[in-house]
Each structure stands twice: as C-alpha cells, then as structure tokens.
Backbone as numpy.savetxt, mean C-alpha at the origin, in Angstrom:
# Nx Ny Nz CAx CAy CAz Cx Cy Cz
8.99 -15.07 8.66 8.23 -15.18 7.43 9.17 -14.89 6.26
9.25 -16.02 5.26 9.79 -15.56 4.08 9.44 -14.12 3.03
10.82 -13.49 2.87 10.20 -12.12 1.84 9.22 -12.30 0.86
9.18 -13.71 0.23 8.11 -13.63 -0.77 6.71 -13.77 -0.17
6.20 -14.27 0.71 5.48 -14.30 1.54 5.03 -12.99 1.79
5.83 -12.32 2.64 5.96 -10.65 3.08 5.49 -9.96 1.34
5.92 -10.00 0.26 5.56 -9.50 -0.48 4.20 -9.79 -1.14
3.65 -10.78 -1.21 2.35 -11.21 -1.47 1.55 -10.67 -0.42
1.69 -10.55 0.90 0.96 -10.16 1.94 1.02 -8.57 1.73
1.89 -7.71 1.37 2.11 -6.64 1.37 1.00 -5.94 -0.10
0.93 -6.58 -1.40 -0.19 -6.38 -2.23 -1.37 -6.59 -2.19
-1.93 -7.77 -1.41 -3.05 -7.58 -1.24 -3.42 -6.66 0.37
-2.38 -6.05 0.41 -3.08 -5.36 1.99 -3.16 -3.39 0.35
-1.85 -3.49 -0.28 -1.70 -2.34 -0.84 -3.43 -2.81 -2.42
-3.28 -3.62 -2.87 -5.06 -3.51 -3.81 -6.18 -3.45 -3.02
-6.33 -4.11 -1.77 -7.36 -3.72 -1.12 -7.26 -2.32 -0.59
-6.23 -1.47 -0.41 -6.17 -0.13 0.25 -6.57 0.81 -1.17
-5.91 0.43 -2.47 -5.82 1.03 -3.83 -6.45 0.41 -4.74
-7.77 0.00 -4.43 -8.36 -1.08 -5.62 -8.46 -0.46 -7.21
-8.26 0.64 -7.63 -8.00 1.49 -8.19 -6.53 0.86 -9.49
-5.77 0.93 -8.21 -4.33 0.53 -8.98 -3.77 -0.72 -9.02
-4.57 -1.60 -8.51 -4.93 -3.16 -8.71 -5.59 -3.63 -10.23
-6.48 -2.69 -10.32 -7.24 -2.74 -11.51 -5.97 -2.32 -12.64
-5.25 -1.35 -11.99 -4.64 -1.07 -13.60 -3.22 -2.07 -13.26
-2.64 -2.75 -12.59 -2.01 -3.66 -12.92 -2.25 -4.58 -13.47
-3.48 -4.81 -13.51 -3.97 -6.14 -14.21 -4.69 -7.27 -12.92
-4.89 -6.84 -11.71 -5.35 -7.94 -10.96 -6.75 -7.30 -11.10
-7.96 -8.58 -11.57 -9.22 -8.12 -11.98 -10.13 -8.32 -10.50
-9.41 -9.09 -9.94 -10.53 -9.12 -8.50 -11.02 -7.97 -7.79
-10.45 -6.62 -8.06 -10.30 -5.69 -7.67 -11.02 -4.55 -8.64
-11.57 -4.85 -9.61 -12.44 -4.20 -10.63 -13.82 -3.91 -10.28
-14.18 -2.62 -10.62 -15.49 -1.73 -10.26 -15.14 -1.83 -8.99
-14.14 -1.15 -8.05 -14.20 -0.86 -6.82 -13.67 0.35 -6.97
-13.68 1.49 -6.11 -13.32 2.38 -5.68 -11.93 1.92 -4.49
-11.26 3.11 -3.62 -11.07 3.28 -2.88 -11.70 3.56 -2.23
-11.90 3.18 -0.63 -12.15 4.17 0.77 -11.51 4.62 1.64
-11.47 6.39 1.68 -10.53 6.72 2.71 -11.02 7.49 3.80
-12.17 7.09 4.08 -12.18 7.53 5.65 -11.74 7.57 6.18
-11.80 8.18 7.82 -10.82 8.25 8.59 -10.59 6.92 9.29
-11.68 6.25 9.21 -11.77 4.77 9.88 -11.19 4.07 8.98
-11.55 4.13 8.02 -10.51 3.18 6.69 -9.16 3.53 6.93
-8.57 4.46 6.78 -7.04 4.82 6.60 -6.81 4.70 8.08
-6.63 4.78 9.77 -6.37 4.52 10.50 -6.11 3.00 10.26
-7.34 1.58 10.22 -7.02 0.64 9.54 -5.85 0.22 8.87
-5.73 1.20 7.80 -5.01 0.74 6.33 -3.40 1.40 7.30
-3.51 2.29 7.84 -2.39 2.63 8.20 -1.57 1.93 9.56
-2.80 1.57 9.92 -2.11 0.59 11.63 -1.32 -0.87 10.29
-1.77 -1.49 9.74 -1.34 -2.29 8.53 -0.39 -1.97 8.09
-0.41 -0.96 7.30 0.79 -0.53 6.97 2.14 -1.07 8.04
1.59 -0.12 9.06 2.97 0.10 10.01 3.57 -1.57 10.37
2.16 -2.73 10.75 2.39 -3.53 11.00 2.82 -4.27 10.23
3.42 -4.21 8.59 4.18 -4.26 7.72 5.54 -4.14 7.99
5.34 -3.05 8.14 6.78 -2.04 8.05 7.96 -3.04 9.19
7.09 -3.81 9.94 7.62 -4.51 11.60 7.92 -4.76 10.81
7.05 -6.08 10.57 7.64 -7.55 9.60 8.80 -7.41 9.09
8.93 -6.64 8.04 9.65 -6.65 6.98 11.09 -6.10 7.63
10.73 -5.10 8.85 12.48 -4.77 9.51 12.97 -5.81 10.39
12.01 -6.41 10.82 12.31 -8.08 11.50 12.38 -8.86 10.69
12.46 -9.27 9.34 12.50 -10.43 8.73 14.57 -10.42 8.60
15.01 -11.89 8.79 16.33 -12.01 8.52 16.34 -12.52 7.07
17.53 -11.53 6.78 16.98 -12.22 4.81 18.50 -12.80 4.42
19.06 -13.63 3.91 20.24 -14.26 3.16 21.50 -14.06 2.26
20.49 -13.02 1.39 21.37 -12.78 0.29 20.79 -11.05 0.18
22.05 -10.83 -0.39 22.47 -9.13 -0.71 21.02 -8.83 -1.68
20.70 -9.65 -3.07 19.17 -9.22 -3.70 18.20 -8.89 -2.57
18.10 -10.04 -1.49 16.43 -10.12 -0.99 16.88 -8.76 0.06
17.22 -8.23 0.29 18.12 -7.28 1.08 17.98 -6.32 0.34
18.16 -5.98 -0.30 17.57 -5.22 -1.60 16.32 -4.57 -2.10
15.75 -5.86 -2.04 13.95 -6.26 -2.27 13.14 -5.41 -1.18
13.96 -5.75 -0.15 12.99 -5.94 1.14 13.35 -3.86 1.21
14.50 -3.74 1.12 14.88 -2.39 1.22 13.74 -1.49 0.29
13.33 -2.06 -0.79 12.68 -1.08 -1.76 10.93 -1.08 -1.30
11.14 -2.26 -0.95 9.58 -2.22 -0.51 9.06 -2.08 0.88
10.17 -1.87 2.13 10.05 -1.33 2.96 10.07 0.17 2.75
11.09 1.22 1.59 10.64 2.30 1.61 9.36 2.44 0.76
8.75 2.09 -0.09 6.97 2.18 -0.25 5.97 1.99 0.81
6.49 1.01 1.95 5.21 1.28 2.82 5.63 2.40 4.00
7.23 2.24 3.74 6.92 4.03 4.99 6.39 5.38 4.00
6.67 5.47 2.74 6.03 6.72 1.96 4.52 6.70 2.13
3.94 5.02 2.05 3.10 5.14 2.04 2.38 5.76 2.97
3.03 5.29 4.38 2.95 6.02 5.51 2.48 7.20 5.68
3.87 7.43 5.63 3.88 8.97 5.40 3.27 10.32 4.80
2.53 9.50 3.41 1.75 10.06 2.90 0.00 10.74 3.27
-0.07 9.38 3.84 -1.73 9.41 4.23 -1.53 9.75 5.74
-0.49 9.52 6.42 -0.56 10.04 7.59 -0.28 11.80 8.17
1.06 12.36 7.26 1.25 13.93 7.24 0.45 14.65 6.09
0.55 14.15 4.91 0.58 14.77 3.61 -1.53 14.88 3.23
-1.79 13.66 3.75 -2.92 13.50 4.04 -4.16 14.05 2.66
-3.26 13.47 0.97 -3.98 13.99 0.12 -5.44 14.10 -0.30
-6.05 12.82 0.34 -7.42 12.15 0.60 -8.43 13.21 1.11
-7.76 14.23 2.30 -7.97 15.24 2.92 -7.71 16.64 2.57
-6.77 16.63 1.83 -6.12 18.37 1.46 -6.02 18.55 0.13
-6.36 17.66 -0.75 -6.06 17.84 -2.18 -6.93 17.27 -3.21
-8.37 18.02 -3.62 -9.31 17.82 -4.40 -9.25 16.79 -5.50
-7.83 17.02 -6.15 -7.56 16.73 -7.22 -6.96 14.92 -6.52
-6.98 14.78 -5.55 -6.75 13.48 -5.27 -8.04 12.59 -5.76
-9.14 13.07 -5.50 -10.46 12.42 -5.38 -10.43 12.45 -7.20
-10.49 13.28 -7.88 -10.74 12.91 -9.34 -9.60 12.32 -9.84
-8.56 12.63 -9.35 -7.80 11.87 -10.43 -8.10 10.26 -9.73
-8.59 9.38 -8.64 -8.73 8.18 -8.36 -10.01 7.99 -9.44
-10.90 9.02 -9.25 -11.75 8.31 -9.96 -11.96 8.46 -11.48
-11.15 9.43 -12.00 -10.86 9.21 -13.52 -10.11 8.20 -13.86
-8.96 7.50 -13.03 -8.24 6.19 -13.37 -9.30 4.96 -13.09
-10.07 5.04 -12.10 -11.05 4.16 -11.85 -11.78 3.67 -13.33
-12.30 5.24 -13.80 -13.06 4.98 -15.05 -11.83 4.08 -16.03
C-alpha cells in the first residue's frame, strides 16, 4: 500500500477514535460527536492502531522524505499506543474527560 494511502487510512481510523480533534482541524464530518472510550471501544481502536503500526513497518517506501513521513507517523501511532494502553488517561485522569469535552464545546 502506498504511504499516502497509509496516511489517509491512518486519519480517519485517528477522527473516528478523536472526533473531538477532527472537529478542531477543520474536518466537519466529525462535528457534535464526542469520543468513546470504553473498554470495548479502545481495545477496538487499539487492535487498529497496532494493525497500523504493521502496515506502515511493512510498507517499502523509495525516497529518504517518505521514510521520514512514515517514521513520524509511525511514532504517533505507537504513542498513541502506548498511551491508552499503559498510561490509560481515559481511566486515571479526570481531567482527561473535561478537558475532551471543553474542546468538544
């Protein structure tokens, strides 16, 4: 699969996980939604993730930029990882829940 490909596939898996921060980039399809982070949601969002993370270390790329590309946005979906999987703010950190939904507003 081409990186640009991989990168279009990689935003709408990250606005549907963050509809939140879809909204404030400017993609409106994603407006008056919340996030959901259940545990059933984020298992989901996180098996995705990972199945990202393949792609993108299996993709053969050409040139030193897309090599680059692929490098920066392979480390966002392992943080992302990483985040919701150890750090688990959704779960341990109050201030996760208002600050989504004060940016929401």
């Amino acid at each position: 699969m081409s990186l640009s490909r991989l990168v279009d596939s990689y935003l709408d898996l990250r606005w549907n996980f963050d509809p939140v921060d879809a909204t404030a980039e400017g993609v409106v399809e994603h407006d008056r939604r919340l996030g959901s982070y259940s545990a059933d949601d984020i298992r989901r969002y996180l098996a995705a993730f990972k199945s990202m993370a393949g792609a993108l270390e299996e993709d053969e790329l050409d040139s030193l930029d897309d090599e680059l590309d692929r490098t920066a946005l392979l480390n966002d979906v392992r943080v992302t990882i990483h985040c919701f999987e150890r750090e688990q703010p959704h779960v341990r950190n109050p201030t996760f829940w208002v600050s989504h939904l004060l940016q929401g507003l």
